[in-house]
C-alpha positions as CSV (number, residue, x, y, z in Angstrom):
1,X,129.4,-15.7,-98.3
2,X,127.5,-17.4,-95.6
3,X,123.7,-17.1,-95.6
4,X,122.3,-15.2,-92.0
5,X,120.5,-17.8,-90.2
6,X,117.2,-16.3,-88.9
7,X,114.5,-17.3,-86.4
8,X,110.5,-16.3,-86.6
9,X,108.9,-16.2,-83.6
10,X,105.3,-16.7,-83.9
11,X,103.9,-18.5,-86.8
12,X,100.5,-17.3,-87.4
13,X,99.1,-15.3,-90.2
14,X,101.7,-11.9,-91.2
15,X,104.3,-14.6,-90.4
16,X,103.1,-16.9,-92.5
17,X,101.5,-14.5,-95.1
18,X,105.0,-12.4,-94.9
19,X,107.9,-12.5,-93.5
20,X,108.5,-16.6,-94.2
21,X,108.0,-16.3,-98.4
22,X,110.0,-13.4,-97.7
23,X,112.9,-14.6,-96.2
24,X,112.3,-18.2,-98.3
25,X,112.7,-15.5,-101.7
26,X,116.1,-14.1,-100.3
27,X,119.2,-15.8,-101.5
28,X,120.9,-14.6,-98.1
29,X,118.6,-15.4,-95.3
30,X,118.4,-19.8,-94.3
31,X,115.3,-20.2,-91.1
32,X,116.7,-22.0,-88.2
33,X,113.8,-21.7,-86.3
34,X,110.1,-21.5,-86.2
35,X,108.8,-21.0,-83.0
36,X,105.2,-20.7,-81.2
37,X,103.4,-21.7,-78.3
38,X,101.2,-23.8,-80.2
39,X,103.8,-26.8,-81.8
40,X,101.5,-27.8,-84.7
41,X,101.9,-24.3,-85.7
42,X,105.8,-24.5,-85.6
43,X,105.3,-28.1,-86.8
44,X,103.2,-27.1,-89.8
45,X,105.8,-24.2,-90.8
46,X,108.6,-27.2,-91.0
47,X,106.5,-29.1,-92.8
48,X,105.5,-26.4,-95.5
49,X,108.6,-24.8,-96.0
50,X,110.6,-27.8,-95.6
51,X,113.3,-26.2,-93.2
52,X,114.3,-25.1,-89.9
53,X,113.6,-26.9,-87.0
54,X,110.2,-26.3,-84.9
55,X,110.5,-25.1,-81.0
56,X,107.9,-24.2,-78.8
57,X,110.5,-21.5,-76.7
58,X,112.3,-18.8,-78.3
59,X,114.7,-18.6,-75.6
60,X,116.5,-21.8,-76.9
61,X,116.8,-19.1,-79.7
62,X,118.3,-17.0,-77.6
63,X,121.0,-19.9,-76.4
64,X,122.2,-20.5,-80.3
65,X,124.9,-18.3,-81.6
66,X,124.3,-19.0,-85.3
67,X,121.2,-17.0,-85.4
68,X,121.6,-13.7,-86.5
69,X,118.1,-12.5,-87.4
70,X,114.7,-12.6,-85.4
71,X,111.3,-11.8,-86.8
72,X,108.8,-11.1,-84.0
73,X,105.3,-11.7,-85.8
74,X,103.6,-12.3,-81.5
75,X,100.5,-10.5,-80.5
76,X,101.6,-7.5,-79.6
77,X,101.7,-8.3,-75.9
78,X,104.9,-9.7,-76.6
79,X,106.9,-7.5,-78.7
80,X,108.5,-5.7,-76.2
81,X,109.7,-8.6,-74.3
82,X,111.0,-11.0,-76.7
83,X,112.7,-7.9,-78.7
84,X,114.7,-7.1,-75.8
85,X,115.5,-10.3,-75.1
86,X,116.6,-10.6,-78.4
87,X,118.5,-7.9,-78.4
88,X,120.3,-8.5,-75.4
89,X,121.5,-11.6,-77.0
90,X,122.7,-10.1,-79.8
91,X,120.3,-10.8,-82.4
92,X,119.1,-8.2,-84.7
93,X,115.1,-8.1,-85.0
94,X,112.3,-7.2,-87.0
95,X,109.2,-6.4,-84.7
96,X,105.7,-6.3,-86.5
97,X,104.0,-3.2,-85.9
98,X,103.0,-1.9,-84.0
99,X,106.5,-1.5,-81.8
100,X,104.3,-2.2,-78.5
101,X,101.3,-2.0,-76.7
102,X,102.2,1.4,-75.2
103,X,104.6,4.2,-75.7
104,X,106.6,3.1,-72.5
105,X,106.9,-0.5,-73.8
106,X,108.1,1.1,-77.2
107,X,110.6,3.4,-75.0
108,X,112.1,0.3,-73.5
109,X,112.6,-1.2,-76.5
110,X,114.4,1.7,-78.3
111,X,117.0,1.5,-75.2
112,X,117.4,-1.5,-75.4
113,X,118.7,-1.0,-79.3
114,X,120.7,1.7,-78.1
115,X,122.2,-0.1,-75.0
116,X,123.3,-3.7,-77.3
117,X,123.7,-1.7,-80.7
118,X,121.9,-4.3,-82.7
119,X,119.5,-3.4,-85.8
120,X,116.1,-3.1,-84.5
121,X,113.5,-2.1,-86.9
122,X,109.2,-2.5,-86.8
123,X,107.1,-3.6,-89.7
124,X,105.8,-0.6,-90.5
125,X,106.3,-2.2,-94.1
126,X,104.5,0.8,-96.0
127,X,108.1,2.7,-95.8
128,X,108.9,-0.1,-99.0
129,X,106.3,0.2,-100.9
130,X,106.8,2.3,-104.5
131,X,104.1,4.1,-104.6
132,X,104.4,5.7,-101.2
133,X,107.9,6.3,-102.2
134,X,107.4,7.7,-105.0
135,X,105.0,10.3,-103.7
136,X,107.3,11.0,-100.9
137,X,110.1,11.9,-103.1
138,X,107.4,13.9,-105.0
139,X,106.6,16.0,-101.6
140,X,109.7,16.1,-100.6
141,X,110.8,17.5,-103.7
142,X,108.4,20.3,-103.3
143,X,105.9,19.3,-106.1
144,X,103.0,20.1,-103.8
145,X,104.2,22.7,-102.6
146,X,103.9,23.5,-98.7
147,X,101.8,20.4,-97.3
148,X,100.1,22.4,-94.9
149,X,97.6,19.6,-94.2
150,X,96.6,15.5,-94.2
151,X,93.7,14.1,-94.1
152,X,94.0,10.4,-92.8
153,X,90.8,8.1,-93.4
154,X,90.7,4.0,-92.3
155,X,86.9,3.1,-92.4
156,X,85.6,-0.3,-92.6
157,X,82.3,-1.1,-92.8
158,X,82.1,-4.2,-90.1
159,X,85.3,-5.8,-90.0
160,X,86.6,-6.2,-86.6
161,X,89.3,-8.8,-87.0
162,X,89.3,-11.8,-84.2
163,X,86.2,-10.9,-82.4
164,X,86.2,-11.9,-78.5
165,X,90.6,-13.0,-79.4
166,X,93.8,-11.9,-78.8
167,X,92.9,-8.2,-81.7
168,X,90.6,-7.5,-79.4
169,X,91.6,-7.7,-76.1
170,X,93.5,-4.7,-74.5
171,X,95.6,-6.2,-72.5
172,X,97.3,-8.3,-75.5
173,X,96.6,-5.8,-78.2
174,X,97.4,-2.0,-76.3
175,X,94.2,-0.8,-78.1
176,X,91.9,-1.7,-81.4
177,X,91.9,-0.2,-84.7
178,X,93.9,2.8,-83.7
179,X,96.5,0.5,-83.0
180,X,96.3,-2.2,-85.4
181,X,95.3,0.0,-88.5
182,X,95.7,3.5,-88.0
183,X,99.6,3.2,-87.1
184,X,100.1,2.4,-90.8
185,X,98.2,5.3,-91.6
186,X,99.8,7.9,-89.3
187,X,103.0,6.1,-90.3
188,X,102.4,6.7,-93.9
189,X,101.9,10.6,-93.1
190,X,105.2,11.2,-90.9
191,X,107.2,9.0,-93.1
192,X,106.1,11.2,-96.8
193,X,106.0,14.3,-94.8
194,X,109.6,13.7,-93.4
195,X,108.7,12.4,-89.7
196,X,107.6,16.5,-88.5
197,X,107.6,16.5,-84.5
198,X,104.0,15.9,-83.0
199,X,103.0,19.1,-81.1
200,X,99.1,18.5,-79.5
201,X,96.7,15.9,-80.1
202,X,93.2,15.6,-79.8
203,X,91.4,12.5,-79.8
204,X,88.4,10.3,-79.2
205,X,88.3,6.4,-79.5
206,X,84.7,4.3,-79.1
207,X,84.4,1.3,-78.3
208,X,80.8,0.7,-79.3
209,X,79.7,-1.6,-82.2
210,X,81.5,-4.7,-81.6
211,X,80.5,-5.1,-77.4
212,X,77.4,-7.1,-78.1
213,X,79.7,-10.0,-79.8
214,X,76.7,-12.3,-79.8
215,X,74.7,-9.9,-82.3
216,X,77.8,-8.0,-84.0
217,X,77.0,-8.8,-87.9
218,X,79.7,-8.6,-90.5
219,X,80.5,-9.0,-93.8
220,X,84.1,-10.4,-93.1
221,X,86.0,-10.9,-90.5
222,X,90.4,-11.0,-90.6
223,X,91.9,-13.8,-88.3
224,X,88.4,-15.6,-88.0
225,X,90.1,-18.5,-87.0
226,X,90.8,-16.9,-83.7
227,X,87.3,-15.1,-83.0
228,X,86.2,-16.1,-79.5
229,X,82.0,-15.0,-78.4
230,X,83.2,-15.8,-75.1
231,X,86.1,-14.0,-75.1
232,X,87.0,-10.4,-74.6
233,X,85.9,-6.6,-76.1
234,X,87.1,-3.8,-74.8
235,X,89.3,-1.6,-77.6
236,X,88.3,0.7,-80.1
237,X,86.5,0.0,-82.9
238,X,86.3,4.1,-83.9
239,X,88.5,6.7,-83.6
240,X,88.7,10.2,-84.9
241,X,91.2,13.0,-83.7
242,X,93.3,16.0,-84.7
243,X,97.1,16.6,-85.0
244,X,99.5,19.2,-84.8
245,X,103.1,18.9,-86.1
246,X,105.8,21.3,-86.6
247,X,104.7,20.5,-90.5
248,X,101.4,19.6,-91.4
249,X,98.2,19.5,-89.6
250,X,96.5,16.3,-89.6
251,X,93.1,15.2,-88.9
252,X,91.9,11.4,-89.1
253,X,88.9,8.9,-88.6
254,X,89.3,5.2,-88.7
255,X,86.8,2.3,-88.0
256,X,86.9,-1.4,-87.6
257,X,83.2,-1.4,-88.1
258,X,80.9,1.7,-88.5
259,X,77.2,1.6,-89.8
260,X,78.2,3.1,-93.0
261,X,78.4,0.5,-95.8
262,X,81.2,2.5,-97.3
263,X,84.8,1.5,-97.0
264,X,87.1,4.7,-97.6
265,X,90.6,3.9,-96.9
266,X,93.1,6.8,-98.3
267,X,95.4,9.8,-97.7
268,X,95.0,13.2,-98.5
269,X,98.0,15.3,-98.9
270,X,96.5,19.1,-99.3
271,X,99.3,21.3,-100.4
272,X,100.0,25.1,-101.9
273,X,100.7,24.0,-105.3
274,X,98.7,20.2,-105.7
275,X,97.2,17.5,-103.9
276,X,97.3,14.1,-103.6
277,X,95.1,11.4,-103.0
278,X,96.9,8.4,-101.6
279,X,94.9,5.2,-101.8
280,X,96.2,2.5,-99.2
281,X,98.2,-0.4,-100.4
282,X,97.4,1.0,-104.2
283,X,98.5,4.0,-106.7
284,X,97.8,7.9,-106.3
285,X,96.7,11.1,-108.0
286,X,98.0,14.8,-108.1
287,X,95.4,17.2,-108.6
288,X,96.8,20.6,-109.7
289,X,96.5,23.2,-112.0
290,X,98.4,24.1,-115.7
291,X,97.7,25.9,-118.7
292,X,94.7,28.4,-116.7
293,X,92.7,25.0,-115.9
294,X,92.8,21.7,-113.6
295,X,94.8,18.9,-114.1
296,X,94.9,15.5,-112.8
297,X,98.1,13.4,-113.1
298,X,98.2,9.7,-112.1
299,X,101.6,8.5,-112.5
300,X,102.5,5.1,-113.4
301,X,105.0,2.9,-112.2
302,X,106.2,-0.8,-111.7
303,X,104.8,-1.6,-108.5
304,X,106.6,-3.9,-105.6
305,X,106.1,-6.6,-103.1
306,X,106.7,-4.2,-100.3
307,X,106.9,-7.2,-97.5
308,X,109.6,-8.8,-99.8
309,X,111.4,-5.0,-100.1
310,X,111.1,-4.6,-96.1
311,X,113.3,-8.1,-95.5
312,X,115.4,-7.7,-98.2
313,X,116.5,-4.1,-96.4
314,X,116.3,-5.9,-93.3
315,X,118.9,-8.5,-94.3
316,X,120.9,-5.5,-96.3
317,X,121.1,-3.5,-93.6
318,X,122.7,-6.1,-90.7
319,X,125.6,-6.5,-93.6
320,X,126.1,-3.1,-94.3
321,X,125.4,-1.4,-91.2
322,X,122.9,1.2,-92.5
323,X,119.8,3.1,-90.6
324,X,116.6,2.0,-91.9
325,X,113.7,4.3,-92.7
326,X,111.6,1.7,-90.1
327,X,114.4,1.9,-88.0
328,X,112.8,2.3,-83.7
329,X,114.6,5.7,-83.6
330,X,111.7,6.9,-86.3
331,X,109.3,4.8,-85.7
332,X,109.2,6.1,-82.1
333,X,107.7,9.3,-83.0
334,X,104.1,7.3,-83.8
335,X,104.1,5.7,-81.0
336,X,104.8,8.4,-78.5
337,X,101.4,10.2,-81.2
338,X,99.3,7.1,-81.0
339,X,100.0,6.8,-77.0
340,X,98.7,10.4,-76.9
341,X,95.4,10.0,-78.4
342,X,94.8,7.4,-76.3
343,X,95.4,9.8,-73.5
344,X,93.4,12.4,-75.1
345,X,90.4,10.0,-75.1
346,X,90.4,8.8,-71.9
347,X,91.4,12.4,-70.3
348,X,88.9,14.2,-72.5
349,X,91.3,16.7,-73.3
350,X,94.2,17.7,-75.5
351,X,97.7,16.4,-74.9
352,X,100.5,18.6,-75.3
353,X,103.7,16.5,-76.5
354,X,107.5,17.1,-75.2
């Protein structure tokens, strides 16, 4: 059987860090194509991975009939655009999270999917990984009982990725750690909770500790290579907010960079019979009751590249034809929830959802 030929569109850091080993791994998948604006990036992903061919437009992507596949790793400026282009041209993509800057962007895109019929699915890659599986099946099983509510938290210490770049402009990005982190979060909840419609949400983003860029301090900083002094601030760097669904509650506080040295990145899942206490990108633990006292269970399991699982579906599902977990139809749900909040901020008030 023929290998699907695939393009990546931007070759900076998830592409590179992701979705290339990825593809390289898979005994189905041969890249074409790596394409950016900058060439020595394209130039450099020849040179590495000793394929494909390096372009500096993807619409010459768009021209060749062999490609079957598109990653989309672009700042998120982007995604919307080049998806439906791709699209159009009857390529099926993978678009990095988060779908778009803005629920209407993210709309466009799902019609698009719709209108063409090709497989359009968004990185939100923590839909493959085992251990969030595995605690899905668990809720959905109705180990915990009614999950009545989640507690979402995404605190950083100071680490606002890219300061004064492209993570931290609004007008690229859609927004800042709401966007960029907490739509894995968020996406994490819907996804083990069995995507519940959003009802009302409340919500407050700051943008307050990374605006002096000349005397922001950190401990570490993701996508350094791109921080600019001279560039741009003006997303959220906090953001805290409440949720109604027609399941769960949930309530959430995330920060790029808070002045509390204390990182606490986890999920908690309170429900009528146990709890759980995911803990992002690792394992988690049921706290419940048995024999007239408490019990704690932390289950052990084979973990899994999740990146590697999310292509490998990816490539799966263009042969067979199946709907993806990450599919836009589902994925659509956080972004019409995240476009809300940001509503609710700048409106001061709560949002009611269709």
């Amino acid at each position: 059987m023929s290998k699907i030929k695939v393009a990546i569109i931007g070759c900076g850091t998830i592409a590179n860090n992701a979705h290339i080993p990825a593809y390289m791994a898979n005994p189905d998948a041969e890249i074409k194509y790596f394409c950016d604006i900058i060439p020595e990036r394209a130039k450099a992903a020849v040179e590495k991975y000793n394929c494909g061919i390096a372009i500096t437009d993807y619409k010459e992507i768009l021209a060749d009939p062999e490609v079957e596949a598109v990653s989309v790793c672009t700042p998120n400026k982007m995604h919307s655009t080049i998806t439906i282009d791709c699209l159009k041209a009857g390529k099926h993509v993978l678009c990095e999270k988060p779908a778009a800057r803005n629920y209407t962007e993210a709309l466009a895109m799902q019609e698009a999917q719709h209108k063409y019929g090709k497989v359009l699915n968004i990185g939100v890659v923590n839909r493959f990984n085992a251990a969030v599986n595995k605690l899905r099946e668990m809720i959905q099983r109705g180990d915990l009982g009614e999950v009545y509510h989640v507690y979402v938290s995404f605190r950083a210490h100071r680490s606002i990725p890219g300061l004064g770049g492209a993570f931290t402009t609004k007008e690229i990005a859609g927004g800042g750690v709401l966007i960029d982190w907490g739509v894995h979060y968020l996406d994490i909840v819907m996804y083990c909770c069995g995507d519940p419609k959003p009802l009302t949400v409340s919500a407050k983003a700051f943008s307050k500790l990374g605006v002096d860029m000349k005397n922001y301090v950190y401990e570490s900083m993701w996508a350094e290579n791109t921080k600019d002094l001279n560039g741009t601030y003006d997303v959220d760097d906090f953001v805290t907010g409440f949720v109604r669904t027609e399941g769960p509650t949930i309530t959430f506080n995330g920060a790029w960079a808070q002045n509390i040295g204390v990182s606490e990145t986890y999920i908690d899942f309170l429900g009528t019979k146990a709890g759980a206490r995911l803990n992002y990108g690792g394992d988690f633990t049921v706290y419940t009751t048995a024999c007239g006292g408490l019990v704690n269970l932390k289950p052990k399991f084979t973990p899994n590249n999740h990146f590697q699982a999310e292509i490998d579906s990816f490539l799966r599902c263009i042969k067979t034809g199946e709907k993806l977990p990450a599919h836009i139809d589902t994925v659509i749900i956080t972004a019409k929830m995240m476009q809300a909040m940001y509503d609710s901020s700048e409106q001061n008030r709560e949002i009611a959802l269709d």
